[in-house]
GUPANU-30493 format. One record per residue: residue number from 1; residue in three letters; x, y, z of N, C-alpha, C in turn. Coordinates in nm, 3 decimals. Example, Ala and Ser with C-alpha at 12.3 -4.5 7.8 and 13.67 -1.06 7.14 Angstrom:
// residues 2
num; residuo; n.c1; n.c2; n.c3; ca.c1; ca.c2; ca.c3; c.c1; c.c2; c.c3
1; Ala; 1.319; -0.569; 0.780; 1.230; -0.450; 0.780; 1.320; -0.330; 0.780
2; Ser; 1.285; -0.225; 0.708; 1.367; -0.106; 0.714; 1.290; 0.003; 0.787
END
This chain:
// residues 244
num; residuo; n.c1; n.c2; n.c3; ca.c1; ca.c2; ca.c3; c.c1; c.c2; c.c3
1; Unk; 2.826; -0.565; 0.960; 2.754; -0.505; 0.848; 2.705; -0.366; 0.888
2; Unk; 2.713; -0.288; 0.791; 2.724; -0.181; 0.827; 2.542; -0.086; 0.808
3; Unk; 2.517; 0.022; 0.894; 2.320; 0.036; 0.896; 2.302; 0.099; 0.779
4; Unk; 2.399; 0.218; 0.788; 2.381; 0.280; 0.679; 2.486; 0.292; 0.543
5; Unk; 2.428; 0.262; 0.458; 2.498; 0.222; 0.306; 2.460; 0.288; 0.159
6; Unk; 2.550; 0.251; 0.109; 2.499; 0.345; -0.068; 2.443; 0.263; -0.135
7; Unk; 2.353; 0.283; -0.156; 2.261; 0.195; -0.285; 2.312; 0.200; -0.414
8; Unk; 2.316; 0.093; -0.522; 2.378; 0.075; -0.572; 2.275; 0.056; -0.687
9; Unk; 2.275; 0.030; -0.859; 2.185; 0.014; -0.934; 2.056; 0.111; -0.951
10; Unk; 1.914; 0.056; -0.988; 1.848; 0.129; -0.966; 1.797; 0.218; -0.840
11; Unk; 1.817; 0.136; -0.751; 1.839; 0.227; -0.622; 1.873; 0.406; -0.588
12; Unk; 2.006; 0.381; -0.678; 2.070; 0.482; -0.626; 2.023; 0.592; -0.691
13; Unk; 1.861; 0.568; -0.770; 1.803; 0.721; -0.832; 1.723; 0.787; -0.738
14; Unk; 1.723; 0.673; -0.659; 1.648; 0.754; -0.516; 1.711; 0.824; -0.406
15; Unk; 1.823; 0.748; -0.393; 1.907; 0.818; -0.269; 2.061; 0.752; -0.271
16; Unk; 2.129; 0.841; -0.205; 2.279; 0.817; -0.228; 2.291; 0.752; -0.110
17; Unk; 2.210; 0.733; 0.015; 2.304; 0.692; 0.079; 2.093; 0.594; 0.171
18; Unk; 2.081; 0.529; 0.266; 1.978; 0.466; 0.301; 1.999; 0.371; 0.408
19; Unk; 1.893; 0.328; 0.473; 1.912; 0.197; 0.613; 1.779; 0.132; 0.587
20; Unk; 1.801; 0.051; 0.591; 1.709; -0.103; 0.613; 1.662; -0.146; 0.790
21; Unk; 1.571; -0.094; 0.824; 1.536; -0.105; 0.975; 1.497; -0.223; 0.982
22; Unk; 1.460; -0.309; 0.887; 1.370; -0.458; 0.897; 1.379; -0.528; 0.810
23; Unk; 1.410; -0.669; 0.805; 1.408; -0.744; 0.720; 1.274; -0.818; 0.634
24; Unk; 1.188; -0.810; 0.700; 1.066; -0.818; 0.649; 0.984; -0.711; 0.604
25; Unk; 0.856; -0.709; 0.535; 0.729; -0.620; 0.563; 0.652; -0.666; 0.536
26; Unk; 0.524; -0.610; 0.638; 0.386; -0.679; 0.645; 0.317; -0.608; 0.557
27; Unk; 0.349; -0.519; 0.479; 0.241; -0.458; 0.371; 0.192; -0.582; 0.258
28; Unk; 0.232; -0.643; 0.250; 0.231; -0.743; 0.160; 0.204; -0.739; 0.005
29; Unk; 0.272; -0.661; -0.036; 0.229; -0.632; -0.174; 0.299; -0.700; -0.267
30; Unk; 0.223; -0.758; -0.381; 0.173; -0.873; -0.476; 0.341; -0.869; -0.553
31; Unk; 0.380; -0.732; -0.610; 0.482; -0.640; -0.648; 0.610; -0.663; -0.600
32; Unk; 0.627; -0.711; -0.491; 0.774; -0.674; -0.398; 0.920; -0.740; -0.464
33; Unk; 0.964; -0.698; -0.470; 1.107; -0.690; -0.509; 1.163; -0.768; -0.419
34; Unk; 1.172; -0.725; -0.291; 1.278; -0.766; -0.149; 1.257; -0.875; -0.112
35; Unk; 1.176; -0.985; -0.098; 1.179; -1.111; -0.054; 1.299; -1.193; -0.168
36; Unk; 1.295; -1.165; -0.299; 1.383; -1.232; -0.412; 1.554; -1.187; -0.336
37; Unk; 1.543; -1.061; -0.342; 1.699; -0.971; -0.308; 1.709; -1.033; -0.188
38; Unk; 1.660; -1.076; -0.114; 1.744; -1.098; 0.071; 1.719; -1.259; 0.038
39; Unk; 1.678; -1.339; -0.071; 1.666; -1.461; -0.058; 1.591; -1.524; 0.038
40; Unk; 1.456; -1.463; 0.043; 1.333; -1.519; 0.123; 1.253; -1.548; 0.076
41; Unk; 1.181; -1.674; 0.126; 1.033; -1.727; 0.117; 0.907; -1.578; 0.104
42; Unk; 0.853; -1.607; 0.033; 0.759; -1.447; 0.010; 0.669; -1.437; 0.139
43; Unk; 0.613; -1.572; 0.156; 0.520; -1.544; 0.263; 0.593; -1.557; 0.405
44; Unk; 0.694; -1.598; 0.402; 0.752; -1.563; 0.575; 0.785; -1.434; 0.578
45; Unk; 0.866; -1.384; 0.451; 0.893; -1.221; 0.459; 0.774; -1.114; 0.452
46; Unk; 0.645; -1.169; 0.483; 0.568; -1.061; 0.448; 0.428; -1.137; 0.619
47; Unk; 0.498; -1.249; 0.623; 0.402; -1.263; 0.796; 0.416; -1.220; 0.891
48; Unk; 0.592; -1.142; 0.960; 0.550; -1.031; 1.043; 0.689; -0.970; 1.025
49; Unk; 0.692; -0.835; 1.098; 0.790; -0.732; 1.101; 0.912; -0.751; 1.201
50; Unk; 1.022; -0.821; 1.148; 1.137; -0.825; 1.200; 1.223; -0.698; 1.199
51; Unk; 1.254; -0.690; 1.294; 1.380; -0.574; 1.295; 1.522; -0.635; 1.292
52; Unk; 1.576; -0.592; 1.194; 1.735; -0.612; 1.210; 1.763; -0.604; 1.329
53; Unk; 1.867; -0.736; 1.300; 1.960; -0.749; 1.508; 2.047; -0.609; 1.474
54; Unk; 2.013; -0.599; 1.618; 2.084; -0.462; 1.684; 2.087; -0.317; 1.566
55; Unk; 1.946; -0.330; 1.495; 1.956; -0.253; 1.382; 2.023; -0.081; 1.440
56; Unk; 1.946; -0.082; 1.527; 1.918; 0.051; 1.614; 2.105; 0.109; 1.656
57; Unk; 2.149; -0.007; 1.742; 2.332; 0.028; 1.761; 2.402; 0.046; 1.684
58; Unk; 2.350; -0.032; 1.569; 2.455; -0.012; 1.403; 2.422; 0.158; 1.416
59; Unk; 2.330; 0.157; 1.362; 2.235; 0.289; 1.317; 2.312; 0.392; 1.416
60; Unk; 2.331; 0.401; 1.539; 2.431; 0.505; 1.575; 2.553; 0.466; 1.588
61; Unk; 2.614; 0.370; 1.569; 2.765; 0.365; 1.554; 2.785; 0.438; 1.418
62; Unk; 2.702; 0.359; 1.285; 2.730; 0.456; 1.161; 2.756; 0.632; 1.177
63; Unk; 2.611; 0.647; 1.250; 2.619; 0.787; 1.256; 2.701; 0.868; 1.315
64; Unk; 2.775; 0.834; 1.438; 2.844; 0.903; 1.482; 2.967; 0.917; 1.392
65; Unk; 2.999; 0.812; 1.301; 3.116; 0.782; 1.257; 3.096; 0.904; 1.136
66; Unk; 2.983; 0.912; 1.070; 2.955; 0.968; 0.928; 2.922; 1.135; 0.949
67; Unk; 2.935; 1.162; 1.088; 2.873; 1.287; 1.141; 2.921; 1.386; 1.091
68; Unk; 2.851; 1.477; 1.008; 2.946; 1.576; 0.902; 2.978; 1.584; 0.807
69; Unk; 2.958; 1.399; 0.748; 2.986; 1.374; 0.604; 2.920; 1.354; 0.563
70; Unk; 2.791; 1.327; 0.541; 2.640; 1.318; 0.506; 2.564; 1.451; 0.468
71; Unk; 2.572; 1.522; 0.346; 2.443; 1.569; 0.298; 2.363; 1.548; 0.268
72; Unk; 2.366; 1.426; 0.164; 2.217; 1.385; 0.086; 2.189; 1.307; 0.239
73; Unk; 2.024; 1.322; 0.215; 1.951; 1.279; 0.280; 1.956; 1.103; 0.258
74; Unk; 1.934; 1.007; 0.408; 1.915; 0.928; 0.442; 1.841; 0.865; 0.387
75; Unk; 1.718; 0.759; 0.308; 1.610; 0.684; 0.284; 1.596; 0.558; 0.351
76; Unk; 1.516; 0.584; 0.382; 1.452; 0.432; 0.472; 1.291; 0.430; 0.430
77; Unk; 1.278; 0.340; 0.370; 1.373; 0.225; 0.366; 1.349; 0.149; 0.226
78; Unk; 1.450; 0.057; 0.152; 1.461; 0.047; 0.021; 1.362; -0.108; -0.011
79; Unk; 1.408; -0.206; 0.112; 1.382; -0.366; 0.107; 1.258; -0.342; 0.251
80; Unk; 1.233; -0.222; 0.275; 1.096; -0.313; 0.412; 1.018; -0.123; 0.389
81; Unk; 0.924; -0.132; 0.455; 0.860; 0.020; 0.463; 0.877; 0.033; 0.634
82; Unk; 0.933; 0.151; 0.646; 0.946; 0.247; 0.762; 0.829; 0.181; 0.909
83; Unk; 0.715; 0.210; 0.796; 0.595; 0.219; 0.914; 0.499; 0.137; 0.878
84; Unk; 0.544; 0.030; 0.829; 0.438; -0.120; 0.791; 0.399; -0.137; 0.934
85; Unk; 0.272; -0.242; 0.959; 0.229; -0.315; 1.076; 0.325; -0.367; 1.168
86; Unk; 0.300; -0.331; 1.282; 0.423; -0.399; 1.417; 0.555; -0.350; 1.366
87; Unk; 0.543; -0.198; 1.288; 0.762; -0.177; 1.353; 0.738; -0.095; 1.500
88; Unk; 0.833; -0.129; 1.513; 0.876; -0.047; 1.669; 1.022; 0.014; 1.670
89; Unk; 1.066; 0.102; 1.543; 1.195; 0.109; 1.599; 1.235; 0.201; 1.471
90; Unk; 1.121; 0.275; 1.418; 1.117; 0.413; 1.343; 1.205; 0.531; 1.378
91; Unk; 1.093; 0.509; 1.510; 1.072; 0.614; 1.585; 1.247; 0.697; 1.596
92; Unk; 1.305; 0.596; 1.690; 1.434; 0.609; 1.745; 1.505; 0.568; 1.639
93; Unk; 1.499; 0.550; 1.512; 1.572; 0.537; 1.398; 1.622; 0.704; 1.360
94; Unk; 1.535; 0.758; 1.362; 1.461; 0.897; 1.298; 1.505; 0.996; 1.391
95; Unk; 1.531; 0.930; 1.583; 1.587; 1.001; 1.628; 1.716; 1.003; 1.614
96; Unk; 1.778; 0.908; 1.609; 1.973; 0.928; 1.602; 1.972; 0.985; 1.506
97; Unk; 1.921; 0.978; 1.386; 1.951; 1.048; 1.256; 1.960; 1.158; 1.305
98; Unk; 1.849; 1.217; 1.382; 1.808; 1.413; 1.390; 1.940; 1.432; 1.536
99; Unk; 1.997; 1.314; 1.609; 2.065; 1.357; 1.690; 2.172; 1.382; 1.610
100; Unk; 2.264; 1.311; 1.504; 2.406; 1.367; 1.484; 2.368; 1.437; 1.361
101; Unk; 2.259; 1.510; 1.346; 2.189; 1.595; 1.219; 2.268; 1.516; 1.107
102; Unk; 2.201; 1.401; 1.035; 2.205; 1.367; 0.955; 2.068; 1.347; 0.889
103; Unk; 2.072; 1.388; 0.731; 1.916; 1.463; 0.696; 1.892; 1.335; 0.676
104; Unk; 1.731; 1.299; 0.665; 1.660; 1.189; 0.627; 1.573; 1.234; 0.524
105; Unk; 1.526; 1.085; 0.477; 1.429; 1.111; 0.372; 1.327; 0.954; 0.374
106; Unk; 1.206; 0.940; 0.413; 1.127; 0.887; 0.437; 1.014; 0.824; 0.325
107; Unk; 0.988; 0.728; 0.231; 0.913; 0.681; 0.172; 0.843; 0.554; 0.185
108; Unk; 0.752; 0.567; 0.237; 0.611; 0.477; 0.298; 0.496; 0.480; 0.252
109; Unk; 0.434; 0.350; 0.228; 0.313; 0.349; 0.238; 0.182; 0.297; 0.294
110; Unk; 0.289; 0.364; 0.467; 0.198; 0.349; 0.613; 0.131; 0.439; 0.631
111; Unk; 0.011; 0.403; 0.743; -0.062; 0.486; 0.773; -0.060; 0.588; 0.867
112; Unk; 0.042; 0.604; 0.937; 0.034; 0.643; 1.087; 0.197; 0.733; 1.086
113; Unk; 0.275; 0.773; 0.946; 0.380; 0.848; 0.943; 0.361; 0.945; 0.985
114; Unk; 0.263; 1.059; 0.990; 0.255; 1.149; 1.087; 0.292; 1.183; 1.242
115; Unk; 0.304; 1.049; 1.289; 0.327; 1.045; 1.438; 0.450; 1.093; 1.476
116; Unk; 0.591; 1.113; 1.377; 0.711; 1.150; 1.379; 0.725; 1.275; 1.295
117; Unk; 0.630; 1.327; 1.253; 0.648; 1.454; 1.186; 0.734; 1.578; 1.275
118; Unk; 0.776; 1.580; 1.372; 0.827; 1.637; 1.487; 0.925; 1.644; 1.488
119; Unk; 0.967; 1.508; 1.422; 1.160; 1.566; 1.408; 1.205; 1.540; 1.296
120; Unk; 1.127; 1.583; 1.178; 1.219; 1.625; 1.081; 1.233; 1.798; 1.051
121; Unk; 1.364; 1.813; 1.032; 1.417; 1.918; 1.007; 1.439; 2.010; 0.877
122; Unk; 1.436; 2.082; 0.851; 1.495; 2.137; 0.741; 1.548; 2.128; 0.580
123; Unk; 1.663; 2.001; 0.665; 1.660; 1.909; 0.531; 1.658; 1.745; 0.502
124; Unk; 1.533; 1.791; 0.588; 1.460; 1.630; 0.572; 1.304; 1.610; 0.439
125; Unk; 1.297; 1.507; 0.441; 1.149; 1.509; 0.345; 1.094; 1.412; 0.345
126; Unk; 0.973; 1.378; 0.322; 0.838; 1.291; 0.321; 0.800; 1.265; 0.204
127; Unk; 0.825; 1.101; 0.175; 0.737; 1.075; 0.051; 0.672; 0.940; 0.043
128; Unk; 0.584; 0.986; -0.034; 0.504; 0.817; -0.019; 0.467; 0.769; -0.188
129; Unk; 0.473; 0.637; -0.160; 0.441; 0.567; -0.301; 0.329; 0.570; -0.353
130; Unk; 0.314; 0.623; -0.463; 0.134; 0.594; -0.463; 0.131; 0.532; -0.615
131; Unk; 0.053; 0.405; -0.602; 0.019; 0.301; -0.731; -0.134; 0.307; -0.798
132; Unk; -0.185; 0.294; -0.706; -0.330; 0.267; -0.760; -0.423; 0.361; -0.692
133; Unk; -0.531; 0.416; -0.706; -0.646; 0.476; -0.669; -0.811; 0.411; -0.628
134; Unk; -0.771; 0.305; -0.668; -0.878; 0.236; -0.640; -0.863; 0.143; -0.535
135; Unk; -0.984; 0.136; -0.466; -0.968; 0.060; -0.312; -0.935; -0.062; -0.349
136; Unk; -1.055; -0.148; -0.459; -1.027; -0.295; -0.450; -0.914; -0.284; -0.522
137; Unk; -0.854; -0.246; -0.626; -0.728; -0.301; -0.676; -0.631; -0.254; -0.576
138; Unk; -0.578; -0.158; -0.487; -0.516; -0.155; -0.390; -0.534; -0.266; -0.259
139; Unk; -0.594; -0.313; -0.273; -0.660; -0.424; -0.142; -0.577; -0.524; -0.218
140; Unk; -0.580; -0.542; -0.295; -0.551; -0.664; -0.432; -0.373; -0.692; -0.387
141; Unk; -0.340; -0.543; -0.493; -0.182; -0.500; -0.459; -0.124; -0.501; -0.350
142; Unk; -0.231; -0.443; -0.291; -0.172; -0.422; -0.123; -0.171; -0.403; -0.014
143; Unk; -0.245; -0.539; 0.022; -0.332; -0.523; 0.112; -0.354; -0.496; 0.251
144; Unk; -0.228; -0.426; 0.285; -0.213; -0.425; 0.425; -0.144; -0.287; 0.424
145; Unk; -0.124; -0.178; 0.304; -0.094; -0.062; 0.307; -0.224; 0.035; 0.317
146; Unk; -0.231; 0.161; 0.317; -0.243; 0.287; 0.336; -0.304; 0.290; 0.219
147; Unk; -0.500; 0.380; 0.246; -0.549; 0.362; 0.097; -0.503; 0.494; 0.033
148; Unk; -0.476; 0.528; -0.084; -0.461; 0.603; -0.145; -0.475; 0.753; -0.094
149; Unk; -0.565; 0.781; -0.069; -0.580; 0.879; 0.006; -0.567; 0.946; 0.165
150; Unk; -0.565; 0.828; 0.235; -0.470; 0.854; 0.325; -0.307; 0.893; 0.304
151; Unk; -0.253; 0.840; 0.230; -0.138; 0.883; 0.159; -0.088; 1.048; 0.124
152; Unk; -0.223; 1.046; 0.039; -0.175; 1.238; -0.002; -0.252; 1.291; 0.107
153; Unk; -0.312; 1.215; 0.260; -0.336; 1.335; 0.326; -0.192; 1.307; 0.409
154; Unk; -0.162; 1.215; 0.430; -0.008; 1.258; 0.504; 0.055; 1.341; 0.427
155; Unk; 0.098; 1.356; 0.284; 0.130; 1.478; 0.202; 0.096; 1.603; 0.250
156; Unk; 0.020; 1.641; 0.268; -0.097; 1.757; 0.273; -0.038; 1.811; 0.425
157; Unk; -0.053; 1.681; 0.505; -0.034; 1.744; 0.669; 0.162; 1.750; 0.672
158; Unk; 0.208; 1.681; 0.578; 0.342; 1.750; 0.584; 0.389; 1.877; 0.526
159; Unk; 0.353; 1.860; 0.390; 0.364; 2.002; 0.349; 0.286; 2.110; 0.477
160; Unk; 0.217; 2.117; 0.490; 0.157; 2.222; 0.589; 0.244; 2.224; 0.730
161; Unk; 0.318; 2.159; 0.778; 0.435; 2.150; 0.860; 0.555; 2.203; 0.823
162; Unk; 0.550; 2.237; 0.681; 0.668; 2.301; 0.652; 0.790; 2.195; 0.547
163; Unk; 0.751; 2.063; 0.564; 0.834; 1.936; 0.527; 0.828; 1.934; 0.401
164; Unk; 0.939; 1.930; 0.290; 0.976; 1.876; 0.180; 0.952; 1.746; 0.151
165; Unk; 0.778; 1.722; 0.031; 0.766; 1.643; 0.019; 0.768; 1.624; -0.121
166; Unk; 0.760; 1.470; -0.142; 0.789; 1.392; -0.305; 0.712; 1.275; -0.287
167; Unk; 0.672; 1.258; -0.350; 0.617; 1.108; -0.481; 0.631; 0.984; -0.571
168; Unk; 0.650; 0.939; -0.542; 0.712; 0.799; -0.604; 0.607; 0.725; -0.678
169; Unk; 0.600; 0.747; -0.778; 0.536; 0.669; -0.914; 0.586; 0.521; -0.986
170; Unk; 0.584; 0.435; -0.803; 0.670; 0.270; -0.890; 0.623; 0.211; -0.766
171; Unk; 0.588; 0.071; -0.838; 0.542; 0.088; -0.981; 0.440; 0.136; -1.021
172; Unk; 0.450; 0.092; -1.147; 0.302; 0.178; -1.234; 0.257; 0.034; -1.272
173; Unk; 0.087; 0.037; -1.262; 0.035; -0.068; -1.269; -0.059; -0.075; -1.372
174; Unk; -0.134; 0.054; -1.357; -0.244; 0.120; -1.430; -0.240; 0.222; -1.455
175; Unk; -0.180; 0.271; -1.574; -0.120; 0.409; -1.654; -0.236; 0.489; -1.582
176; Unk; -0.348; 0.442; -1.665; -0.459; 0.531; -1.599; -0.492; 0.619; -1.438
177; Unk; -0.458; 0.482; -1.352; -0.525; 0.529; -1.246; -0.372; 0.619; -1.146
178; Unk; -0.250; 0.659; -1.238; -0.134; 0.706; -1.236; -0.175; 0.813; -1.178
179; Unk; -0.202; 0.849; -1.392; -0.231; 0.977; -1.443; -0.367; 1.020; -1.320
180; Unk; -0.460; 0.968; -1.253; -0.581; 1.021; -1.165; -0.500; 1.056; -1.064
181; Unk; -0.387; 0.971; -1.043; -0.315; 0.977; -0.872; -0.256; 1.139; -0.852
182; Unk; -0.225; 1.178; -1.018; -0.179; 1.320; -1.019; -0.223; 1.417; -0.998
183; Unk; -0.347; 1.360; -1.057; -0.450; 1.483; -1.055; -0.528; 1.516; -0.890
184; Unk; -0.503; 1.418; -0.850; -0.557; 1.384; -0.695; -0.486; 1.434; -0.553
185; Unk; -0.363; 1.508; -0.602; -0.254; 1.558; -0.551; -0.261; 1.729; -0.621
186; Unk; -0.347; 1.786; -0.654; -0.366; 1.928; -0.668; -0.483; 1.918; -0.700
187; Unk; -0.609; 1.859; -0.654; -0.706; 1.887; -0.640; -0.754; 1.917; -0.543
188; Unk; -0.727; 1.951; -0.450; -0.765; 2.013; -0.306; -0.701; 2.151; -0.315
189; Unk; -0.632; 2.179; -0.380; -0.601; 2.334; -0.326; -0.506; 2.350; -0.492
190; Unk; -0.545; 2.535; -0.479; -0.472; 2.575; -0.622; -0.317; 2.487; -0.661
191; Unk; -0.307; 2.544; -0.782; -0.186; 2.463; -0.824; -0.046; 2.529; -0.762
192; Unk; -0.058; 2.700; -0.738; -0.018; 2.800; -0.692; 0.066; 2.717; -0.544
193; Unk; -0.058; 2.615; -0.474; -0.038; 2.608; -0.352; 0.000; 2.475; -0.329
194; Unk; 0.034; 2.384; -0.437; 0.081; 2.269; -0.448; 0.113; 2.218; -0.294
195; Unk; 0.142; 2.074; -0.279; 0.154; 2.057; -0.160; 0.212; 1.894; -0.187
196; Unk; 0.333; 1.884; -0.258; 0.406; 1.758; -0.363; 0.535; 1.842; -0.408
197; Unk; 0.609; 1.890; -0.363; 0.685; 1.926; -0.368; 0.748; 1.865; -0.517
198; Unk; 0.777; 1.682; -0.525; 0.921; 1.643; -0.639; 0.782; 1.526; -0.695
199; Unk; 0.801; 1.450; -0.783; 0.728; 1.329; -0.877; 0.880; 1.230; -0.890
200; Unk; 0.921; 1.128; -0.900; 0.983; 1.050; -0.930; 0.885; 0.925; -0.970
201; Unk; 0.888; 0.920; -1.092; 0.831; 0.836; -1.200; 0.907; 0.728; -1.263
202; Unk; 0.844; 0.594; -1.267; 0.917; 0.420; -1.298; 0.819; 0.396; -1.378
203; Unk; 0.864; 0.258; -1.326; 0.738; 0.149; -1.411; 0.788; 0.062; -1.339
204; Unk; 0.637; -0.042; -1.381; 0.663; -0.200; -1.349; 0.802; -0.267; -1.362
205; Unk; 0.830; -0.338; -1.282; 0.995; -0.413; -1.305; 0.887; -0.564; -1.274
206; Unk; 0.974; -0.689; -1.324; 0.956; -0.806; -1.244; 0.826; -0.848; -1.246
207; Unk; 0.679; -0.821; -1.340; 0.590; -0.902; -1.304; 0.530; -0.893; -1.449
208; Unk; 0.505; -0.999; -1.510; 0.446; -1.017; -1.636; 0.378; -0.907; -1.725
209; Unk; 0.288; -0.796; -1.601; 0.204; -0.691; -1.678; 0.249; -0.621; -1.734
210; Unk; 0.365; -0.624; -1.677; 0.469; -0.511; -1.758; 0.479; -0.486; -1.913
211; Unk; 0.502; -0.636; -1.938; 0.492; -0.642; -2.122; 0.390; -0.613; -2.185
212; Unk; 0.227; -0.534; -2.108; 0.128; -0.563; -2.161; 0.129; -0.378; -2.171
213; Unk; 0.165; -0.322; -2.107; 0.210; -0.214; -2.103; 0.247; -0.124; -2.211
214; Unk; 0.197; 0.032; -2.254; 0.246; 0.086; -2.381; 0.358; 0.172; -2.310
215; Unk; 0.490; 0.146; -2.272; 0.544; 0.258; -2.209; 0.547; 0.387; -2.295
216; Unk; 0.583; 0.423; -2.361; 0.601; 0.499; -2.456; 0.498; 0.567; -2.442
217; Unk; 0.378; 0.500; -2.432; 0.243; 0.641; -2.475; 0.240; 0.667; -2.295
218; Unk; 0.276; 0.597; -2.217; 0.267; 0.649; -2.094; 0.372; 0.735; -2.028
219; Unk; 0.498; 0.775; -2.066; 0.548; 0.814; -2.091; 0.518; 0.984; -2.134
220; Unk; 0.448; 0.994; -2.223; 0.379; 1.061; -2.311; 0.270; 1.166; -2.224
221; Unk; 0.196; 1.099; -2.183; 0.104; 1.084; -2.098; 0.133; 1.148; -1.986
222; Unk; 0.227; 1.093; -1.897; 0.287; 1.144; -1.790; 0.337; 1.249; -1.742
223; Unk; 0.417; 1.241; -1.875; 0.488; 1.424; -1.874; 0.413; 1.507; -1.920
224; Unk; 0.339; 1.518; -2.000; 0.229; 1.591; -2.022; 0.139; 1.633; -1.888
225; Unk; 0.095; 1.544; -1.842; 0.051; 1.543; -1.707; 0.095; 1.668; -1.608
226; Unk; 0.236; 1.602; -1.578; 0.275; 1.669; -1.463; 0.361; 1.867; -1.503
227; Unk; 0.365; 1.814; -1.677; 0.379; 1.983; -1.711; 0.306; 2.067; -1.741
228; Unk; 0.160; 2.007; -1.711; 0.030; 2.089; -1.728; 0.019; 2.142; -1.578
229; Unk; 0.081; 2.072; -1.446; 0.058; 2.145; -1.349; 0.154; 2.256; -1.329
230; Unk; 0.292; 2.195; -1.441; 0.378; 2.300; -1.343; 0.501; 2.220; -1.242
231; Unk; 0.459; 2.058; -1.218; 0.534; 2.011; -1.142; 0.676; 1.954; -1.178
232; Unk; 0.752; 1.969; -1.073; 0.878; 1.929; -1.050; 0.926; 1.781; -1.041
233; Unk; 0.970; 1.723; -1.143; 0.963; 1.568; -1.161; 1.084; 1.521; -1.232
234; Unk; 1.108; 1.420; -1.218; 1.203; 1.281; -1.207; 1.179; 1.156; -1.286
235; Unk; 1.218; 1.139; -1.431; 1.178; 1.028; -1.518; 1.308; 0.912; -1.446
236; Unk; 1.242; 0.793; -1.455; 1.373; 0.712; -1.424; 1.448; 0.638; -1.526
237; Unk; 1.545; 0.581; -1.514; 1.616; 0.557; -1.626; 1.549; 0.472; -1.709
238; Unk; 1.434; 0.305; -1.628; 1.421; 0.208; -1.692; 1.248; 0.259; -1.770
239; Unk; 1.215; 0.353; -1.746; 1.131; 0.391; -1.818; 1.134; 0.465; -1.936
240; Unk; 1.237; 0.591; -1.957; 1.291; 0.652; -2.055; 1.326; 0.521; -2.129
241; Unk; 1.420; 0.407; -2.072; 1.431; 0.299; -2.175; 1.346; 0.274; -2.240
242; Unk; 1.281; 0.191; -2.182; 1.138; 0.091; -2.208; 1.096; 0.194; -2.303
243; Unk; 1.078; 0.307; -2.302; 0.967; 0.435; -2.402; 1.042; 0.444; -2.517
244; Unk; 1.167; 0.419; -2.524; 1.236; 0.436; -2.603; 1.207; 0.366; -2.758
END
């Protein structure tokens, strides 16, 4: 089986091409998709951080093989997060990539992604998910991730490194506390001086609240939002639906 692969479905609005470093994640959020897709028990896939066998050898056999044919950037990771509790094997993920310069692209919502800010390059980029703004409903959602604001300060300390960063708006839980998450991401410094480079905007998939949901006025809402700053953004397909 091969490390690195094309995502297929909704996936592939994120990235053309991606690796799965772990079969589990300890973030444990209420939300997750990936325990259903790999056909796991929820709570074994979310009690500790497995690494794919021999994830790391795949990961440079691919690369050497793909060396040259790879523009779009890499994503890791689609079914586990990068830098959940107990991975060990980021690090040197992130390095083979930067050894046969194949670009990456990073979306987490760990605490401690900064520690590899060092080797991304040029055309690499940093992004993190951000759902909720509030501590207890994030504790709720997710309770073993990165509070909100630790989040846009890893933003903040990447952009200021020079790194191409983006945003991931999925899911959406609380239109409301979205629309704050936006505003919370150019409130530290002019709009002039942004520091969020892209927005890629969803919705709920897979959990009852969804139907309770006005997509349409959020929708509405949203883009309004992010064209009052000026920002550079990404509707996804199943939301344009749903608004429809």
């Amino acid at each position: 089986m091969r490390a690195i692969y094309k995502p297929t479905g909704r996936a592939r609005e994120y990235a053309e091409w991606a690796v799965n470093l772990y079969s589990s994640c300890t973030h444990g959020c209420l939300y997750c998709y990936a325990p259903q897709v790999l056909h796991m028990d929820r709570a074994a896939f979310h009690a500790e951080c497995i690494e794919r066998p021999d994830i790391l050898q795949k990961l440079r056999h691919d690369a050497r093989i793909l060396q040259g044919t790879i523009t779009d950037p890499v994503l890791l990771c689609f079914t586990c997060d990068a830098y959940q509790p107990g991975e060990h094997a980021t690090r040197a993920a992130l390095s083979i990539l930067r050894e046969f310069d194949i670009p990456f692209t990073v979306l987490t919502k760990g605490v401690y992604a900064n520690r590899d800010f060092d080797l991304y390059g040029p055309r690499d980029s940093f992004g993190v998910t951000l759902t909720l703004i509030n501590r207890g409903d994030l504790d709720t959602w997710e309770p073993h991730a990165a509070s909100a604001m630790r989040r846009i300060w890893l933003l903040r300390e990447a952009h200021a490194r020079g790194i191409r960063t983006w945003v991931s708006f999925e899911p959406v839980i609380d239109p409301a506390q979205t629309l704050r998450l936006i505003d919370a991401t150019h409130e530290f410094v002019d709009v002039a001086q942004k520091f969020v480079d892209h927005y890629k905007v969803g919705k709920l998939n897979y959990h009852p609240l969804a139907k309770t949901i006005d997509w349409a006025k959020f929708l509405r809402d949203v883009t309004a939002e992010l064209d009052g700053y000026g920002a550079d953004y990404y509707i996804k397909r199943d939301l344009a639906e749903a608004a429809a």
